[in-house]
C-alpha distance (Angstrom), angle and dihedral (degrees) to the residues before:
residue distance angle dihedral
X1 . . .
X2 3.95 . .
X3 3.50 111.6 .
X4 3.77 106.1 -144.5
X5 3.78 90.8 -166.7
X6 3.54 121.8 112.9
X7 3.95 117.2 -115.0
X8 3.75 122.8 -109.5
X9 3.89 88.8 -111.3
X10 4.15 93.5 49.2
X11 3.95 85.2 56.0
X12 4.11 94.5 42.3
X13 4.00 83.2 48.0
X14 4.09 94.7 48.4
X15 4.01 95.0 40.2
X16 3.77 97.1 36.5
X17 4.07 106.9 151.7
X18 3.82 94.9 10.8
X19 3.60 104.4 81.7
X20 3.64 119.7 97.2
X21 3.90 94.3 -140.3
X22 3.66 132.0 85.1
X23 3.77 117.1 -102.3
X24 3.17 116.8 -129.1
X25 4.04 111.2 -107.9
X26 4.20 89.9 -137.0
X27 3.84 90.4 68.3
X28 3.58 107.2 91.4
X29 3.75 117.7 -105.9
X30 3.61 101.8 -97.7
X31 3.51 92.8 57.7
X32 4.26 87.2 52.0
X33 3.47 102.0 59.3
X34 3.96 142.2 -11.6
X35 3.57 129.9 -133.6
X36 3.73 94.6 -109.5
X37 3.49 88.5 47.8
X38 4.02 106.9 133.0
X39 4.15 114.6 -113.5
X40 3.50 95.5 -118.3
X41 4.06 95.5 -162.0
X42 4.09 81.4 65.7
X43 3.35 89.4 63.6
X44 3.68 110.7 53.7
X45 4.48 109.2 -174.6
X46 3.61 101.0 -111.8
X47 4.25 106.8 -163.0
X48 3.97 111.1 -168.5
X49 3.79 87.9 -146.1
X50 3.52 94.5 58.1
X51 4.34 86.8 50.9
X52 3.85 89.9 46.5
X53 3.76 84.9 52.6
X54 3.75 105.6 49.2
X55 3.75 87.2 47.0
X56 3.82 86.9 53.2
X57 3.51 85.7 51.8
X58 3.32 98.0 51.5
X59 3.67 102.0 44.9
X60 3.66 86.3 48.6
X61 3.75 89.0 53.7
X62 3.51 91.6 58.4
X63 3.48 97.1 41.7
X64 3.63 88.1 60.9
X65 3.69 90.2 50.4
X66 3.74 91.3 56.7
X67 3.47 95.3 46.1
X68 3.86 93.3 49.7
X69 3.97 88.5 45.7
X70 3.62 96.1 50.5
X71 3.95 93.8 42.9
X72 4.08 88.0 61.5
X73 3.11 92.8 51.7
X74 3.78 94.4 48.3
X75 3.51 95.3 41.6
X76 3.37 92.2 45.1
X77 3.89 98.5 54.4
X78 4.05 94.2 44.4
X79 3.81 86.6 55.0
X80 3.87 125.3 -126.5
X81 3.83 100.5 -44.0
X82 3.75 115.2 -138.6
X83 3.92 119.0 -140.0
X84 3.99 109.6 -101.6
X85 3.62 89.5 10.7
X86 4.03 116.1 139.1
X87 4.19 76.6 -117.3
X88 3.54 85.0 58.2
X89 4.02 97.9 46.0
X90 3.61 88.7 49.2
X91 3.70 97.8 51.3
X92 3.89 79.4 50.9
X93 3.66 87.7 53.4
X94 3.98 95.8 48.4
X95 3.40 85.3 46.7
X96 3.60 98.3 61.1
X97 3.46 103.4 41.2
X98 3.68 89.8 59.9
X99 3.70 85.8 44.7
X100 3.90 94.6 55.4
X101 3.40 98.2 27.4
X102 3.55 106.2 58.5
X103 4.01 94.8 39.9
X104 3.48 95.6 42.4
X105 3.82 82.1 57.0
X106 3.73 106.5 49.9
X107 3.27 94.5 48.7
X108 4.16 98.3 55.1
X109 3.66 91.6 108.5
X110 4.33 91.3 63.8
X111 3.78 82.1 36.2
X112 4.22 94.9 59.3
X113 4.37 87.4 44.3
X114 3.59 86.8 59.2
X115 3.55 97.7 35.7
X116 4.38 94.9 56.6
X117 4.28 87.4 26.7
X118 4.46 79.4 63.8
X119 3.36 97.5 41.6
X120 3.60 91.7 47.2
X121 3.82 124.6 2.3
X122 3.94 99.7 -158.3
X123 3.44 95.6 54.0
X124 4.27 90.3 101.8
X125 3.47 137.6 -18.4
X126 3.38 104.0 -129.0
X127 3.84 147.5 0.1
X128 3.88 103.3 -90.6
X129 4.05 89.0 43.5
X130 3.58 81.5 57.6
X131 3.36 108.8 41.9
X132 4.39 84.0 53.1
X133 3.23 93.6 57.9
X134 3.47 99.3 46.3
X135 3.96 88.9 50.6
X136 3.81 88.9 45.4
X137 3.99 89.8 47.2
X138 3.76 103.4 37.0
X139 3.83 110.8 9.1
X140 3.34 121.0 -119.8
X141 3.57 99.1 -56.9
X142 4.17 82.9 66.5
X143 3.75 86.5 71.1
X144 3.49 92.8 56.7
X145 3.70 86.3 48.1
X146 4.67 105.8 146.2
X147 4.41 89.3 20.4
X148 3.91 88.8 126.2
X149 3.68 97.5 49.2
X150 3.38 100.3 34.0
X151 3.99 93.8 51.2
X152 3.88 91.3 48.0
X153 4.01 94.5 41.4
X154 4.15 89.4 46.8
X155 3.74 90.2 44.1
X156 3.65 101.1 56.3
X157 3.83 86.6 37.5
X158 3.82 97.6 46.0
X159 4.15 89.5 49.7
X160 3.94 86.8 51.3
X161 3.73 96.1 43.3
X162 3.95 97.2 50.4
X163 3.68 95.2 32.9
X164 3.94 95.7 48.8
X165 3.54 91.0 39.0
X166 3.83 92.1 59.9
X167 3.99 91.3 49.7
X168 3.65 97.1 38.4
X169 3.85 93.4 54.9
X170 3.42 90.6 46.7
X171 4.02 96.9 47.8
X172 3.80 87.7 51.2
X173 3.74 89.3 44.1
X174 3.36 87.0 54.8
X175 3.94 99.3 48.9
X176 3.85 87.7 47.2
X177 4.04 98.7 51.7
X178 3.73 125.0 -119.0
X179 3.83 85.4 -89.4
X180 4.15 103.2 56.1
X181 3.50 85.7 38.2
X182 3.86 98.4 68.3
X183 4.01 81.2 47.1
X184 3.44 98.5 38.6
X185 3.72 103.4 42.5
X186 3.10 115.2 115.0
X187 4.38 89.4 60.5
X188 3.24 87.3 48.0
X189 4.10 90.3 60.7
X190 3.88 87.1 48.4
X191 3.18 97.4 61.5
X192 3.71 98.1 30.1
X193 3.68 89.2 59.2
X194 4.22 91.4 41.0
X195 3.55 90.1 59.4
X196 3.66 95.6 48.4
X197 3.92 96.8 50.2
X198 4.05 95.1 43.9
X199 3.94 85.2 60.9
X200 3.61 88.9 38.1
X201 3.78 103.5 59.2
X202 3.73 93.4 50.6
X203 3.89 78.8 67.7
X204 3.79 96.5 45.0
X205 3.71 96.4 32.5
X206 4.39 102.3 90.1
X207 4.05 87.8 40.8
X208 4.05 84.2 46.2
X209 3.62 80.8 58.6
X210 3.48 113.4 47.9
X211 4.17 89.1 38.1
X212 3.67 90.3 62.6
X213 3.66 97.5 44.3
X214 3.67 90.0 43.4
X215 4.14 84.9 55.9
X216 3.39 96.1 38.8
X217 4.05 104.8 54.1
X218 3.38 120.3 66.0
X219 2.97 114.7 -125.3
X220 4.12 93.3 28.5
X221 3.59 107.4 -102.3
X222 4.05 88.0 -137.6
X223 3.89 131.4 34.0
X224 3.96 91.1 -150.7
X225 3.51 141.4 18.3
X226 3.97 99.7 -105.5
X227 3.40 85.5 52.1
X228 4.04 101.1 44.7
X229 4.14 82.2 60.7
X230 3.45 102.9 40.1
X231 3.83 81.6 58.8
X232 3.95 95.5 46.0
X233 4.03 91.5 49.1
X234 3.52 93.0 39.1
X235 4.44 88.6 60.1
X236 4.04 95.3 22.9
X237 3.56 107.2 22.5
X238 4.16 120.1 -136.6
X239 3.45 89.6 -41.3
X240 3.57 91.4 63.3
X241 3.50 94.4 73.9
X242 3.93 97.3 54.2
X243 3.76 101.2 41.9
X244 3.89 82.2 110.3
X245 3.91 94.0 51.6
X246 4.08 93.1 103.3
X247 4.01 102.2 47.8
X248 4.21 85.1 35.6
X249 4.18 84.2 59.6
X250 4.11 86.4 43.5
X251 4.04 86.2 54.5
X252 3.46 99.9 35.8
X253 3.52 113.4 34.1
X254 3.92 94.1 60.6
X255 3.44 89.1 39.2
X256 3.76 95.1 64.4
X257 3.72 90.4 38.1
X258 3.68 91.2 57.4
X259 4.25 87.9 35.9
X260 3.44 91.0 52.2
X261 4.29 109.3 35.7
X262 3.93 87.8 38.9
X263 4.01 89.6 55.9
X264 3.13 95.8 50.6
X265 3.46 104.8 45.0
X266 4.02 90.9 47.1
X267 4.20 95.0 50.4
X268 4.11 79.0 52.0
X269 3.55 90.8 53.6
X270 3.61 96.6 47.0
X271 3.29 96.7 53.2
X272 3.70 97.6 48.0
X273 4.17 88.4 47.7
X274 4.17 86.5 48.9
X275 3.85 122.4 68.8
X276 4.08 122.3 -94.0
X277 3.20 127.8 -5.2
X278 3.76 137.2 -39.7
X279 3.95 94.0 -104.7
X280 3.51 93.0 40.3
X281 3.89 85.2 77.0
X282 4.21 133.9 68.1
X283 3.63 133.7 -97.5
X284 3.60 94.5 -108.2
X285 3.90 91.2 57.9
X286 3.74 95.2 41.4
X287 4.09 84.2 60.7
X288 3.83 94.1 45.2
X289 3.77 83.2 57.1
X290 3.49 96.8 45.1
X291 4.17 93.7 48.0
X292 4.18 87.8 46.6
X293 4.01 94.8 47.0
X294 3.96 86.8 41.4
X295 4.10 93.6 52.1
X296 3.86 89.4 52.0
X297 3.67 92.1 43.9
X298 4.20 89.3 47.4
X299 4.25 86.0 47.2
X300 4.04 89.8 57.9
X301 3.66 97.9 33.8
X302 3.90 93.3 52.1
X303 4.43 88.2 51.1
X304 3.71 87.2 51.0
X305 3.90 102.3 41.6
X306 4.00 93.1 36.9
X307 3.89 104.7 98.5
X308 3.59 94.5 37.6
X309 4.45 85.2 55.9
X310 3.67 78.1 54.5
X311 3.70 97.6 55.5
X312 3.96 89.7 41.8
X313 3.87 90.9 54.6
X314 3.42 93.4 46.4
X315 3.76 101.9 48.3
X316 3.59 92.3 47.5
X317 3.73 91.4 54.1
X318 3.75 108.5 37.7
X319 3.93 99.1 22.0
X320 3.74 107.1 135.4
X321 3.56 113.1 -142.2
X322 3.46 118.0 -103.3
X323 3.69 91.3 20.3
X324 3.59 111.5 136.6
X325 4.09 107.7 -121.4
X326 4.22 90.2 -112.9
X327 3.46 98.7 58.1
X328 3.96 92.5 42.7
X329 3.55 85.7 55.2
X330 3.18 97.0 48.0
X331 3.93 102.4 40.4
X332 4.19 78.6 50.7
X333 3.95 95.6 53.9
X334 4.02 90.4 44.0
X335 4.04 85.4 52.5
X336 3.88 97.0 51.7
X337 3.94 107.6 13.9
X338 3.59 132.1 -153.2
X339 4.08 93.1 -49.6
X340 3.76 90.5 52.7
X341 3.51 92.9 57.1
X342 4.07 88.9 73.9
X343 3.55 98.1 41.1
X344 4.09 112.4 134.4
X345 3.94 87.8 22.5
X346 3.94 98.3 131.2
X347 3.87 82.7 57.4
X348 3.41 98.9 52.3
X349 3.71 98.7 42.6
X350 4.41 83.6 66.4
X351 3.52 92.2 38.1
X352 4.07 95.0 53.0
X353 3.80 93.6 30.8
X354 3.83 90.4 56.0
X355 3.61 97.3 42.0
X356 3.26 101.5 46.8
X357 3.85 92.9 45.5
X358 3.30 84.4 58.3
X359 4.17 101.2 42.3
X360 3.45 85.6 60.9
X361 4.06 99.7 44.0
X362 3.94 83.1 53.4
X363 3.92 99.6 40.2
X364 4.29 94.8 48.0
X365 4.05 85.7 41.6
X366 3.68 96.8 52.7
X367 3.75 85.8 48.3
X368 3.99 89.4 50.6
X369 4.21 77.2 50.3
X370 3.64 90.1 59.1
X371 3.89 95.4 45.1
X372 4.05 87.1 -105.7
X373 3.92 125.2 136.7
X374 3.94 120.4 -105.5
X375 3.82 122.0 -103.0
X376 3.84 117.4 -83.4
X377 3.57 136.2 -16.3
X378 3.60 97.2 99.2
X379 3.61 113.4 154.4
X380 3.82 113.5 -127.0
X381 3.77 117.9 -108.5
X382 3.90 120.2 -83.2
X383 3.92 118.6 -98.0
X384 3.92 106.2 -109.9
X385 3.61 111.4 -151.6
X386 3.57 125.8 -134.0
């Protein structure tokens, strides 16, 4: 039978140079290679991806280099800074306010959705909906409507929170002894954390104020923050701006308890799930772990905190004055019921997630800045036998 096949030589003869296998070197020459067989070391493979990622590589390089550069010289002119130092609370206290500040900031925009979507829930339907008729409405500025109070409030409240937090769970540590505090530790973040927020929020509480009413009127009933309290003292007097102080503690007092305990207790577990020990790994890892213990944290903080943000943005907008604080709440709660109470929750679960991810990712890496250690995942001291 004819065998209409070609031969193994016919193919090495027509594909000469082009296969990706080595030929063998018994096969005689003409089988090897032709002469219009392409010089393959003139034609180097050039992959985009593998471009895109040496660049990356190098600009990450130097980025590091910077960093590392500018961190001597920082660390350098604060002096060496001395655990549970006042140096060290106040780099603690720099270190949040950047932290809170800056996140707190950038995300205004989700912040003024939720804000108007509390006050009343029919106002849109959805983020983007929002956002374009805001734009539309206001200009772009409009979506930025609260930025100067809320970056002032959560300044002054982040520097409090992270600094106080730092001395209060080392005062309690202290009271407990370095040996219930290993098995008490997780109270003693409660009420660390407690302490800080409830001297916190008297801090954030007049910005708190003027943000949401900013948010909530349309249009704002004050271009800047001086001005949105010059016009609440001015009708209200001081008191004005603190009318919101008790439902502001009942959002924000469990939500750093939760914000606080929960990170912790995550970073530990994270490290004890990972291989070696916590200093055994980089500064680039110890901030991935800080930004994924922080998001969980932010996701079970924002459930806990959500109806009392509710009650805040509602008293601040439809507080009569004179009203005593009980029957605003409860004139509120009879308008909107239980349900209403979790109304823009989906929003604030990203918002909170995100920002606190990335309060924490800021906070631990400005303490890596300052030659400090990162938050949590301290192993507990070793047993010494008798």
């Amino acid at each position: 039978m004819l065998n209409v096949l070609p031969t193994p030589a016919t193919l090495s003869q027509a594909f000469a140079g082009c296969s990706p296998f080595a030929q063998r070197a018994s096969e005689p020459q003409s089988t090897r290679l032709s002469k219009w067989s392409a010089r393959h070391e003139l034609y180097p493979v050039w992959s985009a991806t593998d471009d895109a990622k040496n660049k990356a590589n190098q600009l990450s390089d130097a980025a590091v280099a910077e960093f590392e550069k500018a961190s001597s010289k920082a660390q350098a002119k604060a002096g060496k800074i001395e655990l549970y130092s006042p140096k060290y609370y106040a780099a603690c206290t720099f270190g949040g306010i950047m932290a809170c500040g800056l996140t707190h900031t950038a995300v205004t925009p989700l912040d003024l959705v939720k804000c108007r979507r509390q006050v009343d829930s029919k106002m849109y339907k959805g983020n983007f909906e929002a956002w374009g008729k805001i734009g539309r409405a206001e200009g772009f500025r409009g979506v930025f409507t609260g930025w100067g109070p809320t970056f002032w409030g959560y300044s002054v409240q982040g520097g409090l929170k992270y600094g106080g937090y730092e001395f209060f769970k080392k005062f309690y540590g202290d009271l407990a002894g370095e040996e219930n505090f290993h098995k008490y530790k997780t109270l003693i973040y409660l009420a660390g954390s407690a302490s800080a927020e409830f001297i916190a929020d008297l801090g954030l509480c007049p910005f708190e104020a003027v943000k949401v009413r900013m948010q909530t009127t349309i249009p704002p009933f004050a271009k800047t923050t001086l001005g949105g309290i010059s016009t609440v003292t001015g009708k209200e007097g001081f008191g004005g701006l603190y009318k919101g102080l008790y439902p502001l503690w009942g959002r924000q007092i469990p939500y750093t308890m939760m914000k606080f305990a929960s990170f912790e207790t995550v970073v530990e577990m994270i490290y004890n799930y990972l291989p070696g020990q916590k200093s055994e790994y980089g500064k680039g890892a110890q901030t991935a772990v800080s930004f994924t213990a922080g998001y969980i944290a932010g996701i079970l903080c924002a459930i806990v905190s959500h109806p009392a943000d509710v009650m805040v943005s509602k008293l601040n907008a439809n507080r009569q004055p004179g009203e005593a604080f009980g029957a605003a709440t409860g004139r509120i709660y009879k308008d909107i019921g239980f349900a209403g109470l979790w109304n823009g929750l989906p929003v604030r679960i990203v918002m909170i997630g995100t920002l606190t991810g990335l309060q924490w990712m800021i906070y631990d890496y400005f303490k890596i800045f300052m030659g400090l250690p990162t938050t949590g995942g301290a192993p507990p001291p070793a047993e010494q036998k008798a």
